[in-house]
N, C-alpha and C positions, 0 to 999 in steps of 0.2 A: 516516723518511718516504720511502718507493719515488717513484723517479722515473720509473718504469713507466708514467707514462700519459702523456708527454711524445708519442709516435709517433701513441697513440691521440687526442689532441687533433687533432695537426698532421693526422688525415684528416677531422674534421669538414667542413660543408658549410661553401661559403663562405655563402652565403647567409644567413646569421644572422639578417640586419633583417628578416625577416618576423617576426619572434618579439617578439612585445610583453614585455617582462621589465621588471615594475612593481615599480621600483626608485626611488629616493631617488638620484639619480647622485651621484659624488663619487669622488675620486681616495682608492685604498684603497693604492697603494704606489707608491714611486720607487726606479726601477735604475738608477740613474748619470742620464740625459738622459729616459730611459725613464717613462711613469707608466702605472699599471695601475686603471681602472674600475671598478666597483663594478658597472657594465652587464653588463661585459666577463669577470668572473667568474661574474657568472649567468647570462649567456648558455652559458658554455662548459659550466656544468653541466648545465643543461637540454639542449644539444646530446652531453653524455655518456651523459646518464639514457637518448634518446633512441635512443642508437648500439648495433648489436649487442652492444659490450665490453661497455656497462655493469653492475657489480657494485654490489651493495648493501653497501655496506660504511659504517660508523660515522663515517668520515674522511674520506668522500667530496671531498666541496667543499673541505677542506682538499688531498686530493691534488690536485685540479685548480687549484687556486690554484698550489701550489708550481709546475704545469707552466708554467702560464701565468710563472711569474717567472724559471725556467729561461729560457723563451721569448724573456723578456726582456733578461735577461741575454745573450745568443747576440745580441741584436740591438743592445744597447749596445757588446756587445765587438767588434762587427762596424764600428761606426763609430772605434773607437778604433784598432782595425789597418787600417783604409781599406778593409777587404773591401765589394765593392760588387756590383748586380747591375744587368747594364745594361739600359737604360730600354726598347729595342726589344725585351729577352727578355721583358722584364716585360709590355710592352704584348701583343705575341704571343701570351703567357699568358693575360691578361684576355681576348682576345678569343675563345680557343679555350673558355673555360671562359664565355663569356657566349650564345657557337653553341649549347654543350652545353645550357646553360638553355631559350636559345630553342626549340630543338629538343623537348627534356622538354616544354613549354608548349604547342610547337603553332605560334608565331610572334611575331613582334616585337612586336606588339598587342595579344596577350594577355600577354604580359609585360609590357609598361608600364600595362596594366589592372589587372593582379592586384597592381603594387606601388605603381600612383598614381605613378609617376616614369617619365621620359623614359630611355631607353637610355645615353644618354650622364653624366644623375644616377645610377643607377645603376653604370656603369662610374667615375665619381667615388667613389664609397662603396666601391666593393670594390678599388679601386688600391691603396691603403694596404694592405690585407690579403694582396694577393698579392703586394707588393712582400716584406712584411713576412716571409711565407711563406719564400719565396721564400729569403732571405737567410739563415734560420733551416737551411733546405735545405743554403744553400751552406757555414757554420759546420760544422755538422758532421758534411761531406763533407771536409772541412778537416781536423776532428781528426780523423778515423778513417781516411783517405787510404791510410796507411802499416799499418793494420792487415792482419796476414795470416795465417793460420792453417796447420800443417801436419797431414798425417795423424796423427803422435803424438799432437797436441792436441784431435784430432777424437776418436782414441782414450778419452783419459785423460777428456774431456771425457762420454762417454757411458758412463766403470767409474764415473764419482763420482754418478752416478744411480742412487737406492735401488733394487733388483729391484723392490718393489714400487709404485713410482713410474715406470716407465715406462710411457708412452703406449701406447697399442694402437692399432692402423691396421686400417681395413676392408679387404676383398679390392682389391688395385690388378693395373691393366693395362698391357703399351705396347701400343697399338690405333693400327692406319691405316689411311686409306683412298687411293686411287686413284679419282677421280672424272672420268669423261667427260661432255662437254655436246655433245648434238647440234650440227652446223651446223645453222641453219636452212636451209628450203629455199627458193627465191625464191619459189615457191609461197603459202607461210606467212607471207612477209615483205609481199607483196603484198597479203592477206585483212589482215592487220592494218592494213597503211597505208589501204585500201579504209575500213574499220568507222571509223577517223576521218577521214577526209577524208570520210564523209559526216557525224559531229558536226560539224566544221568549219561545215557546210553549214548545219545547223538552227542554231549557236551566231550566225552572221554573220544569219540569215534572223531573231533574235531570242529567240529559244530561250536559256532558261538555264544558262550553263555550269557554274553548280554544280550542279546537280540531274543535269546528264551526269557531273561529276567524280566525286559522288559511289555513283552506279550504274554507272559504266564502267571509272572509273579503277584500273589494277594496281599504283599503288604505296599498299599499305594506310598507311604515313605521314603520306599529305597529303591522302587522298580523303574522309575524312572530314570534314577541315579544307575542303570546295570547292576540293580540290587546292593550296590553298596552304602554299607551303615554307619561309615567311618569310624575312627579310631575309639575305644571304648578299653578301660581297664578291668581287670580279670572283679569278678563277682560283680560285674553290672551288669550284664546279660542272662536268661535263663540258666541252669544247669548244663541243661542236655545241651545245649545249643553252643555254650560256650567250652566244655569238656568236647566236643567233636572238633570246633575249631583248633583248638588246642594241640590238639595232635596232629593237625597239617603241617605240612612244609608249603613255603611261600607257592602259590600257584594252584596248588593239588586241590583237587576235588574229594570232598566227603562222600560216605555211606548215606543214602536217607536217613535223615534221622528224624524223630519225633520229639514237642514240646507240647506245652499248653496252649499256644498261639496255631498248633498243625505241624506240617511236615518239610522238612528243608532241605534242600541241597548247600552246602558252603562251601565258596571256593578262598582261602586264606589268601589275604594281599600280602599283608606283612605285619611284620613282628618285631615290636623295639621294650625291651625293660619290661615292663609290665602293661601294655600297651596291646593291643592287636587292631588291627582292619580287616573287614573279610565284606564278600559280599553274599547274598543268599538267595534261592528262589525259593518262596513260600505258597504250599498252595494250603488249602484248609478243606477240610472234609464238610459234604453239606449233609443237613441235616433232612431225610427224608418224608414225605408225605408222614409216612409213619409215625416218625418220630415225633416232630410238631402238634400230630392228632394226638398220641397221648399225654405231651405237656401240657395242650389245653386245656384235656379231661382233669388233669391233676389240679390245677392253678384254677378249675373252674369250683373241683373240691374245697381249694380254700378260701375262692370267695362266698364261699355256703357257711364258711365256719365262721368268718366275720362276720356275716349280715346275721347269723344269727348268736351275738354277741360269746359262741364258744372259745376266741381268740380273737386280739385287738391287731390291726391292722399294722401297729408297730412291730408287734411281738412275731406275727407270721412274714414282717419283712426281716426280721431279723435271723431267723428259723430259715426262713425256704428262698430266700433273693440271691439272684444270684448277680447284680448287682453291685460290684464293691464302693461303686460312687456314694452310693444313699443307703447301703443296708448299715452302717454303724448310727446314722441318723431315724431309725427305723422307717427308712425307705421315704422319706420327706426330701425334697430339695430343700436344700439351704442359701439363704444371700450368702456371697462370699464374701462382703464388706463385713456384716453383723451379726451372721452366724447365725441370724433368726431364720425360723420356717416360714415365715412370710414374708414371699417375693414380688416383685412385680412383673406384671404379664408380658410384659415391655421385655424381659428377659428371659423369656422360656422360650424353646425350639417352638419353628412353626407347628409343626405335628402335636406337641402337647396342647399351643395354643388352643386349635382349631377342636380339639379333642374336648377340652372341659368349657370350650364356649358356650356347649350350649347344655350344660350339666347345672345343677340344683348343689350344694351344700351337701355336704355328706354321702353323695351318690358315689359307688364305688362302678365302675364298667364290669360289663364280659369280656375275657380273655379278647387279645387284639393282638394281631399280628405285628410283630416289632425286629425291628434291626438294631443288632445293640453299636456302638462308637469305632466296634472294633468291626464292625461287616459282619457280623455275626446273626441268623435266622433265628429268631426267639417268639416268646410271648410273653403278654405284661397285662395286669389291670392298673388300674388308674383310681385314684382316690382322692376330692377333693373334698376336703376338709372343711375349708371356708374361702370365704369371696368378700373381697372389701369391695367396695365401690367406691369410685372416684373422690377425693374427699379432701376438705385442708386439713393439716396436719392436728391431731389432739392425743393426749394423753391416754386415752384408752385405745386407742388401735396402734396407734404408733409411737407406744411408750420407751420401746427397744433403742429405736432412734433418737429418739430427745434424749436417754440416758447415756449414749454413746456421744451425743455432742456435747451435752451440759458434761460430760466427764475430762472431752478432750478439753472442752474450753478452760475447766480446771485446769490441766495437765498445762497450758499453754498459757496461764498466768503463774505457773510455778518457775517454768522453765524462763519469764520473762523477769520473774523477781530473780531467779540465779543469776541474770545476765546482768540486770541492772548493780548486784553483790558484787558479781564479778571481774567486770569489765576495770574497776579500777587495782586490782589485782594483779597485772599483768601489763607489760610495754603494748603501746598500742601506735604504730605509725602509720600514717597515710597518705600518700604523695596527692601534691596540691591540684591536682589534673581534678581530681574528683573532689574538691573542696565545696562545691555548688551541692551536694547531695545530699548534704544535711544529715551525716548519719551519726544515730544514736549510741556507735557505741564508740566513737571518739568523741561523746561528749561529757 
C-alpha cells in the first residue's frame, strides 16, 4: 500500500463542510486517543477525486484511508512526545486562511450566507483542522530535520532512473525584468483628487455610492462588490487608509484621502472588536505623456550601463526596480515549486512569452511599454539570460530538479522507516468494513 498520497491530502481545502457526504457517520478506526469517521473518509475522497492528483485507480479510497491513518498516527504520536503547536501560531493560521476565503467570496456576508453560519462558527469548525494540520506539519519536519542529500546521491540517484523513464522538460528560461514607474505629476495627482472630491459631493448631496463604486472605482476587486473589501483587522490595511476609516461612524463618508495604491473615498459599514468593513471608491492618478518619456530616458540610461558591463543586471534590478515581485531576486523570475531561476515558458504570461520568442541568449530589450499587476502605466526591459531547449531530463540543466526529488525521496523513506518503528507503538483498530484493503499499518 504507497503512502504517496499522504502530501496530496494534507493540500486539500480546508473547507470541506460545504460538501454534503451522505453518509451513515460512525467511527471506522482508533489510533491510540485518535478516531477516524466514516464522514471524514469520504469527504477526503471526494476532495481527492476533486484535486488535480487525482488518479483512477482500483484502491483508491483504500489509499486515502491509509493516509488519513498515517495522519493519525503523526498526531497520536505528537501527543505522546509532548510535540505541540502554539495556540497564537495556530490562531494566526486560521485567521489568514479565513481573509483568504473571505476575499475568494467577496466579503464577510457572503460568506456567512453561503454557509448559514456566523464567522466565528465557522472559525470553530476549522480550529481542530488546522490545529491538526498543523501539528502533522510539525512531525514530520521532525523526522526529516536531519535529512540531507549530497551531490553523489543526487548523482546515483538520477543513473538508477530507466533511459526510458526519464522525464522530458519543455523549452525553460532565466528571464528578468527591470521595471520603472513613473512619478506622478502633481498635475495628475491633482485631476484624480479633483474627479472624487466631486463623487464625494453627489454621494453626501444623496447620490449612490455604489452605482459611483461601481463605474468609477479602479480597484477591480471590490467595484463590483459597491467597493466593499469586507471585514479586515486594524494593521492589515495601508496606514492612511485605514486611520481614515477608523474615525468613521457606521455609514459616514470620508475626506479624500491619499495612499500608495491612489486616492479614496471610504464609507464605514461597521465595526465589531477589532474588526472593520468599509467600502471605498479608488481612483489612481495617470501617469502622463510626460512622465512615461522620461522613465524611458532613465531605464534607457541603465540599459547602457549594463551592456557596457558598468553594472550587472542583478545589481541595477536591485538599485532601481521598482518591481517588489523580482527585485529581491535581482529581477529574475523564479519557479515557485524550486525556487530556481529557471522556468518553463509553459509558465510565463503571454506578453513575456511572445517578447523573448524571438530574442538570442543574453539580449537585454529597449525600454517597452508595460502594465504593472496592479493597472499601473510603466516601463521594463527584459533580459534573457539563457534558453534551454526542449530536452530529457540530465544533470547539468536540470540538476536543481533531480536534487529536490532525489532529496524528497529521502525524506519519504525516513518518514516510511518512522512509520514502520512506529505503528506498533500505539493501539491501532479498524472496523472490518475495510478489512479487504490490505493496509500496511494494521499489519
Amino acid at each position: 500500500m504507497t503512502k504517496g498520497l499522504l502530501p496530496a491530502l494534507a493540500l486539500c481545502t480546508f473547507f470541506s463542510f460545504r460538501i454534503n457526504a451522505q453518509v451513515v457517520d460512525k467511527i471506522i478506526a482508533k489510533v491510540d486517543n485518535q478516531i477516524l469517521l466514516k464522514s471524514e473518509l469520504e469527504m477526503s475522497y471526494l476532495q481527492y477525486l476533486a484535486s488535480s492528483q487525482a488518479s483512477q485507480t482500483p484502491n483508491l479510497k483504500c489509499q486515502v484511508l491509509e493516509s488519513l491513518l498515517i495522519n493519525k498516527l503523526l498526531i497520536a504520536k505528537a501527543a505522546i512526545d509532548s510535540v505541540t503547536v502554539d495556540k497564537s501560531v495556530v490562531e494566526d493560521q486560521l485567521n489568514r486562511r479565513m481573509d483568504y476565503f473571505i476575499h475568494q467570496i467577496g466579503s464577510q456576508q457572503k460568506l456567512e450566507e453561503y454557509y448559514g453560519k456566523t464567522i466565528e462558527q465557522l472559525k470553530s469548525e476549522l480550529r481542530v483542522q488546522v490545529k491538526e494540520q498543523m501539528l502533522i506539519q510539525k512531525m514530520q519536519d521532525n523526522i526529516t530535520s536531519k535529512v540531507t542529500i549530497t551531490p553523489k546521491e543526487v548523482k546515483n540517484f538520477f543513473n538508477k532512473i530507466p533511459k526510458d523513464s526519464l522525464p522530458y522538460f519543455s523549452s525553460e528560461v532565466e528571464v528578468g525584468h527591470i521595471v520603472i514607474t513613473p512619478q506622478i505629476s502633481r498635475e495628475q495627482k491633482m485631476e484624480a483628487r479633483k474627479k472624487l472630491e466631486l463623487i464625494r459631493e453627489k454621494v453626501l448631496a444623496g447620490d449612490d455610492f455604489c452605482k459611483f463604486a461601481k463605474i468609477y472605482s479602479e480597484d477591480p476587486g471590490s467595484a463590483k462588490q459597491c467597493g466593499e473589501l469586507g471585514f479586515f483587522k486594524k494593521g492589515d490595511l495601508v496606514p492612511e487608509y485605514e486611520s481614515a476609516a477608523l474615525r468613521l461612524k457606521p455609514n459616514e463618508i470620508s475626506n479624500v484621502i491619499e495612499s500608495e495604491y491612489g486616492f479614496h473615498l471610504i464609507q464605514l459599514i461597521e465595526r465589531r472588536a477589532n474588526e472593520f468593513n468599509t467600502r471605498h471608491i479608488l481612483i489612481k492618478p495617470v501617469s502622463s505623456t510626460k512622465d512615461l518619456s522620461y522613465s524611458t530616458k532613465f531605464l534607457d540610461s541603465i540599459r547602457t550601463l549594463i551592456l557596457k558591463d558598468s553594472i550587472t543586471f542583478e545589481k541595477a534590478a536591485k538599485k532601481y526596480s521598482s518591481d517588489k515581485a523580482t527585485v529581491g531576486s535581482g529581477g529574475f523570475f523564479l519557479d515557485e515549486m524550486t525556487g530556481s531561476s529557471k522556468i518553463s515558458v509553459e509558465d510565463l504570461d503571454p506578453g513575456l512569452f511572445f517578447t523573448i520568442d524571438t530574442m538570442e541568449a543574453g539580449e537585454i530589450t529597449q525600454p517597452i511599454p508595460y502594465r504593472t499587476p496592479d493597472g499601473v502605466d510603466a516601463v521594463r526591459i527584459i533580459y534573457l539570460k539563457s534558453k534551454t531547449p526542449p530536452h530529457v531530463a540530465n544533470l547539468r540543466d536540470d540538476y536543481q530538479k533531480i536534487y529536490l526529488a532525489a532529496l524528497n525521496e529521502k525524506k519519504a523513506k525516513a518518514v516510511n522507516e518512522w512509520f514502520d518503528k512506529t505503528k506498533g507503538e500505539v493501539y491501532i483498530d479498524i472496523d472490518d468494513e475495510y478489512k479487504d484493503c490490505e493496509l500496511e499499518i494494521s499489519q
